[in-house]
N, C-alpha and C positions, 0 to 999 in steps of 0.2 A: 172914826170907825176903823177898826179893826182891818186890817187885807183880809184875814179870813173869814172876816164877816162879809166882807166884798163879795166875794169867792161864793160863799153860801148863796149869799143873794142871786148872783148870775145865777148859780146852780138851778136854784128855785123855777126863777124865770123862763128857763127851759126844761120843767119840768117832765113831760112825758120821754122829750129822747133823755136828758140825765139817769131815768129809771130805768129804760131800756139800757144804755150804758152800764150804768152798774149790775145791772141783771148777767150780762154778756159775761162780766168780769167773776159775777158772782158763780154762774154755772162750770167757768175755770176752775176756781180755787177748789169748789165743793169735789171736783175730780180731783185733785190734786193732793187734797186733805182722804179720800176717798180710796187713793190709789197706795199715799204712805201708810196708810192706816192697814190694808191689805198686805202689802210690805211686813209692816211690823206682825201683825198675825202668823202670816207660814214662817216667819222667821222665828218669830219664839216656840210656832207647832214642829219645827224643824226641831231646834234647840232642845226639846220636849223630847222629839223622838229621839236622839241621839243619847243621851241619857236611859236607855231600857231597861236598866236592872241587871244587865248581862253586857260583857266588853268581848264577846267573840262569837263568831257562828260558824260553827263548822260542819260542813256538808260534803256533797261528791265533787272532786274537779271539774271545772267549768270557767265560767262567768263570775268574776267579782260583785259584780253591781245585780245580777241576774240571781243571784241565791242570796246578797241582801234585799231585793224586793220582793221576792218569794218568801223569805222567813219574815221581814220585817214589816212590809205593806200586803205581804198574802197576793200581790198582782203576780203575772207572769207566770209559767211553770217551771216545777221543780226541774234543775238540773239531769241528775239522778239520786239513786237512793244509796245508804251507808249501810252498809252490815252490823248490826247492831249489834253484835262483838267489839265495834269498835267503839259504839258508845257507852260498851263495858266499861272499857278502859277510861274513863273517868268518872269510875265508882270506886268506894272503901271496900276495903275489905269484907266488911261485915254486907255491906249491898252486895254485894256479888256473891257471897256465897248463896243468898238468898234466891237468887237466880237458879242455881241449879236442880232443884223440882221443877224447873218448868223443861229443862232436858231432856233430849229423850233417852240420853245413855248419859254417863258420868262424864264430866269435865274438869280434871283435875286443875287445867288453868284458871277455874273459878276459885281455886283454894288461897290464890293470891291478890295483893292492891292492883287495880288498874295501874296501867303505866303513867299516866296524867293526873290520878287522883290525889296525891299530895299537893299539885297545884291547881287543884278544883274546890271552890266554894259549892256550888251549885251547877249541876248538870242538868239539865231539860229536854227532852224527847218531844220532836217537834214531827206529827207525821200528814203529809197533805196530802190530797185526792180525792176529796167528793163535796161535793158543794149541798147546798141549801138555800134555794133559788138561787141568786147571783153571788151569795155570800159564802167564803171556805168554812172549809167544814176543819178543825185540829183538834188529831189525837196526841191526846198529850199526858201529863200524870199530876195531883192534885196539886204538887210543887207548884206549878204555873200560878196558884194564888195563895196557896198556903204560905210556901218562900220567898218569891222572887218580890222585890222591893224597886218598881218601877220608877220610881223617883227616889234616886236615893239624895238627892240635892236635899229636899224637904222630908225623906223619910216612908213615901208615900207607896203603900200597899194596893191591891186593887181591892176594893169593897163592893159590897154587891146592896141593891136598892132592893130587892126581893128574894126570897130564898138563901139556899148555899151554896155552896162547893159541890159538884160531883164528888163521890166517892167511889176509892178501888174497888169494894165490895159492898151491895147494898142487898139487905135480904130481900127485899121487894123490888129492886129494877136489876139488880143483877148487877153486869158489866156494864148496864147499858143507861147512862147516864149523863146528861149533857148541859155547859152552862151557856146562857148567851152574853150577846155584847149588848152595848145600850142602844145602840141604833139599829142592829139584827131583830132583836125584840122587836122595836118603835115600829118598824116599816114591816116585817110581818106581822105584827098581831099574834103575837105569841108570849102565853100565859106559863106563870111554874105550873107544873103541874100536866102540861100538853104531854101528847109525843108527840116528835115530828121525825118526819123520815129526809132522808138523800137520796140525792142522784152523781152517778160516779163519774167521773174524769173530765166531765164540764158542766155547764149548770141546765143543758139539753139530754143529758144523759140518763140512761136507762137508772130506774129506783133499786135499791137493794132489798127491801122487803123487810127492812129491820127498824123497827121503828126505838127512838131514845126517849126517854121522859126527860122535859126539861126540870133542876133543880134548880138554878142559880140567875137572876138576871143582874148583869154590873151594874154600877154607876159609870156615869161617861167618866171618860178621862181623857176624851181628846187623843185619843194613843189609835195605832189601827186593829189595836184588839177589839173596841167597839164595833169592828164592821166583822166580825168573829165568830164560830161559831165552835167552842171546844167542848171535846167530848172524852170519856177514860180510852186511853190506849187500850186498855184491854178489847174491849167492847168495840175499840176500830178496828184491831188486826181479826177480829169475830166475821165482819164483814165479807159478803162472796167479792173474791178477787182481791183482798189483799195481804192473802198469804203467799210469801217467796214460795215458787215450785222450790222442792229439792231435789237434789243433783241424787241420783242413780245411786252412784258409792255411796251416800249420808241413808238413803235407803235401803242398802244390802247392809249395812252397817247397824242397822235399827234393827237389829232381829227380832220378826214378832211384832212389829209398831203397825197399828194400820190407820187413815184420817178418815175423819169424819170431813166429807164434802162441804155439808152444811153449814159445818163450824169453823172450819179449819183445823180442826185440832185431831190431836196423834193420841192412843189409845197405846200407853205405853206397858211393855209385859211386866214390869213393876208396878202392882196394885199401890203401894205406900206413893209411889207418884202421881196415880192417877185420884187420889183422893185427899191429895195434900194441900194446905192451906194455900191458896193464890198470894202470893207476893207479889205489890207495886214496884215497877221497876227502879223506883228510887224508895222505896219506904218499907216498912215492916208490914205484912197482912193487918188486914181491918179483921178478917173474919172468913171461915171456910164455905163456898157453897156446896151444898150438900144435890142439891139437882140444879141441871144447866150445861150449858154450855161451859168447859173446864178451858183454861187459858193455851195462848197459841204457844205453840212450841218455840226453843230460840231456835232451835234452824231454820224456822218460816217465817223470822219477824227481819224487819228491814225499818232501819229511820229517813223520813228524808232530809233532819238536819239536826244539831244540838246545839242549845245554846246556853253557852259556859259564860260564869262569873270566873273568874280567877282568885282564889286566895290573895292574893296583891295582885295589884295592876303591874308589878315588873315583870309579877309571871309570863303575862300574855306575849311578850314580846319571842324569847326561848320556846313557851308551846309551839305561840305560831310558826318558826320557824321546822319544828322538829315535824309537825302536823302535814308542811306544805312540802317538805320534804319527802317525804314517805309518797308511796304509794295509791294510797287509798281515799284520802280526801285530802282536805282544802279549809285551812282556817281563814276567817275575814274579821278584822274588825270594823263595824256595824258603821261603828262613829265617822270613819273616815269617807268609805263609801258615802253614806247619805250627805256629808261636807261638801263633797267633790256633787253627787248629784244636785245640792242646791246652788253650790256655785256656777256648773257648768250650763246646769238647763235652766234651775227655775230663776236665779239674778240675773240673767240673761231678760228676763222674758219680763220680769218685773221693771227692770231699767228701760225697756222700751215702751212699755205702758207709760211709766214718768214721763218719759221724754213727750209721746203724745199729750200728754196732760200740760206740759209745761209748753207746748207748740199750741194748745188750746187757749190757756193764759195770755202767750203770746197774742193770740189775735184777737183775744177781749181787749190786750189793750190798745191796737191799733185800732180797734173799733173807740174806743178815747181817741186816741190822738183824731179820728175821722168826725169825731161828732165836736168836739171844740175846733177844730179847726172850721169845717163847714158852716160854725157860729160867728165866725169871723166877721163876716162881710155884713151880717147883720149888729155886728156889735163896734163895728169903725167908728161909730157916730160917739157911742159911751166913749170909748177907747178916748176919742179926741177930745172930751168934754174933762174927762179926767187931767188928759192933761194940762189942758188951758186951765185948770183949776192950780195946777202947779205938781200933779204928779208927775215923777220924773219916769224914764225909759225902764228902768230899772223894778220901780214902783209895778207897772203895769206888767212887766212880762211873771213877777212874781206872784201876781195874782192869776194869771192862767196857768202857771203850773199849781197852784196852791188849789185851784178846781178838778188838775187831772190828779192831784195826789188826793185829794179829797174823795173824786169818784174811784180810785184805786181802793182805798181801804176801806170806802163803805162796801163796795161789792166783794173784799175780801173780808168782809165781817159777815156779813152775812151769808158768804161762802162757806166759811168754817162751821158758822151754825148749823148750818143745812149739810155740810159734811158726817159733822158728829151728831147730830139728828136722827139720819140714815145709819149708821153706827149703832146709836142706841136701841132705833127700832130693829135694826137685826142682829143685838149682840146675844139674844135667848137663843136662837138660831146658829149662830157663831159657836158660842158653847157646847151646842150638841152636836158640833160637828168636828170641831179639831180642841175643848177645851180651854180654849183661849176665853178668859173672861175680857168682854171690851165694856169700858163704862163712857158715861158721854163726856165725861174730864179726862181720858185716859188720852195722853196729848204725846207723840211720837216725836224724837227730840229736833227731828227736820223740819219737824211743822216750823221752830222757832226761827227759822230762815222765811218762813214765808211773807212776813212785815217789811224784815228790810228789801226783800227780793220785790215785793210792789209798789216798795218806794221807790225804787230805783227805776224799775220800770216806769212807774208814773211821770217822774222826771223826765225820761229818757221819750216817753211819747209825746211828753207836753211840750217837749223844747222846739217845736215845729211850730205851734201855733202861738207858743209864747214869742218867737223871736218875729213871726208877722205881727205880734202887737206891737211888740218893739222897733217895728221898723213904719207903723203905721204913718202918713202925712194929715201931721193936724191940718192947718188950714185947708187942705184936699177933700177930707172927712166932714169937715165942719162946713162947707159951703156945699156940698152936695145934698 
């Protein structure tokens, strides 16, 4: 007979504590496979975020980390806000001349390229301040899905599972038009087709009265646009309260201009202005409103960030410098921060969950070493029978560790199962929440440490009770 069949047999024999033993072992592992597996999730939803579609964000001096969690994860508040003059300046030529019907007097420095815009692919108006229950509210321009290429690794665009895109100008909702995230929709109940209104400056905050039709609902994508709620810039800076007062001078200078409270907007003494086609602040007009609300003036609009692609990625390196230089804001790139934020807080926090989980393991398998050893004194009698049979010292202590490696890796098989079990049952879930598809084969390259690591263990607890078999007194055992 076989030592491992030996091995089995004792196992048997003690059947109900062996089950308990391996169960102990088994609720380890399934943390452990549980914990990597978790691991590997915010590390590839990191990985994911880093990747945006856009390699710079540029907002008001401040906080590094505080105006990438603000533009990137929408948590925190804006710094302050940028003169949106300056996110002129990384537009073409032909955008910015576009701009100036929204004027209230002529501005010949629209007659030229932004200073940035030779090394601008894509520029993005990013505007925040009023929420929709817990979730931000961004004014932003239809670039955000029209252009921007969130996954450029794979190509990947945002898509929408219902409806469209907001539009600059729509003859039936006006400016006033808004798309959601996937999980914004989910957890409100919110239909294409609604309106739904804001509240301003936190999610307690007094309503504005203005209600947006929703067009668009995304597909997840795991990105924190799904916790999202964008709306046309137009249509935001429309809002009571978020037009910049103007300064005194910008007013005696407007000869003749007077606003509308309601709207925000300036009645300017050029009729050809006041009835001119609405220009997107990155795009050519859709189409002129003929009654409405007419767009906010550039003296009254303000952004709270832009977020720039670069023509080449060497660009970024010279903007950002020239950007962080100057006066007025502050360029970050996105990718570094969030790097730094997962290494410094979330690895942090992830490694000491391991560690618990591997100190959990740990006393599964002292719970082995306690349960064959306490077998001991009932098993002296076999122990000496074996050996008068002519098993050697050697013989015997190899079959009580061949029992604690045996109950090692039944409890770590059936750990794993039970790990990626719980995995499967909540990877639908997982999906809609960071993107990450998990399947129940989808095996994190650490896992592959976990065999030799409970062999070694197994060994390492059994060598206690093996070496009292080892030392057991036949003739002792045997007359007793």
């Amino acid at each position: 007979m076989s030592l491992f069949r030996i091995a089995w047999r004792s196992i048997q024999q003690r059947g109900l504590a062996s089950i308990l033993t391996a169960f102990s072992m088994a609720l380890g592992v399934t943390l452990v496979v549980s914990v990597l597996s978790i691991h590997g999730i915010v590390s590839e939803s990191f990985t994911k975020n880093r990747s945006l579609g856009y390699n710079m964000i540029v907002g008001a001096k401040g906080g590094r980390l505080q105006l990438t969690l603000n533009t990137v994860y929408y948590l925190s508040q804006p710094v302050e806000n940028v003169p949106y003059d300056y996110y002129l300046e990384f537009l073409p030529l032909e955008q910015r001349r576009a701009q100036q019907q929204l004027a209230r007097r002529p501005r010949p420095d629209l007659a030229r390229e932004g200073e940035f815009a030779p090394y601008t692919e894509i520029a993005i108006p990013v505007c925040l301040g009023d929420y929709f229950g817990h979730f931000r509210v961004v004014g932003t321009t239809t670039a955000m899905f029209d252009d921007l290429v969130y996954d450029p690794q794979h190509g990947k665009k945002y898509e929408f599972a219902d409806g469209r895109n907001f539009k600059h100008w729509d003859e039936e909702h006006g400016f006033f038009e808004a798309v959601l995230g996937a999980t914004v929709a989910r957890e409100m109940n919110v239909k294409v087709g609604q309106e739904i209104q804001f509240t301003h400056g936190d999610p307690e905050g007094s309503g504005h009265g203005r209600g947006f039709t929703v067009t668009g609902i995304l597909k997840p994508t795991g990105m924190p646009n799904d916790r999202a709620v964008f709306v046309n810039m137009e249509g935001f800076y429309l809002m009571e309260g978020h037009a910049k007062p103007v300064k005194d001078d910008e007013e005696q200078a407007d000869a003749g201009g007077t606003t509308d409270p309601d709207s925000g907007n300036s009645d300017s003494a050029d009729s050809d202005s006041a009835d001119s086609t609405p220009t997107d602040t990155a795009e050519s007009a859709d189409s002129a409103p003929t009654k409405g609300p007419q767009p906010l003036p550039l003296e009254e609009r303000e952004v709270t960030a832009i977020l720039v692609k670069t023509a080449n990625p060497i660009f970024a390196i010279g903007m950002e410098n020239t950007i962080n230089e100057g006066p007025v804001a502050q360029a970050v790139p996105p990718f570094g921060e969030i790097a730094k934020l997962f290494e410094n807080i979330v690895g942090p926090i992830q490694f000491v969950l391991l560690l618990l989980t591997a100190m959990i393991c740990l006393v599964s398998g002292i719970s082995i070493l306690v349960s064959i050893y306490n077998s001991m004194n009932d098993r002296r009698r076999d122990i000496a029978v074996m050996r008068a049979l002519g098993a050697g010292r050697s013989t015997v202590m190899t079959i009580i560790l061949f029992e604690s490696i045996l109950l090692s890796l039944a409890g770590g098989a059936f750990g794993w199962l039970a790990g990626h079990t719980l995995n499967w049952l909540a990877s639908g879930r997982i999906e809609q929440q960071t993107g990450v598809t998990l399947g129940f084969f989808d095996i994190v390259p650490a896992e592959a440490l976990l065999i030799p690591a409970l062999m070694l263990l197994a060994v390492l607890v059994g060598l206690l009770p093996a070496l009292a078999a080892y030392r057991t007194d036949v003739s002792k055992s045997l007359n007793s």
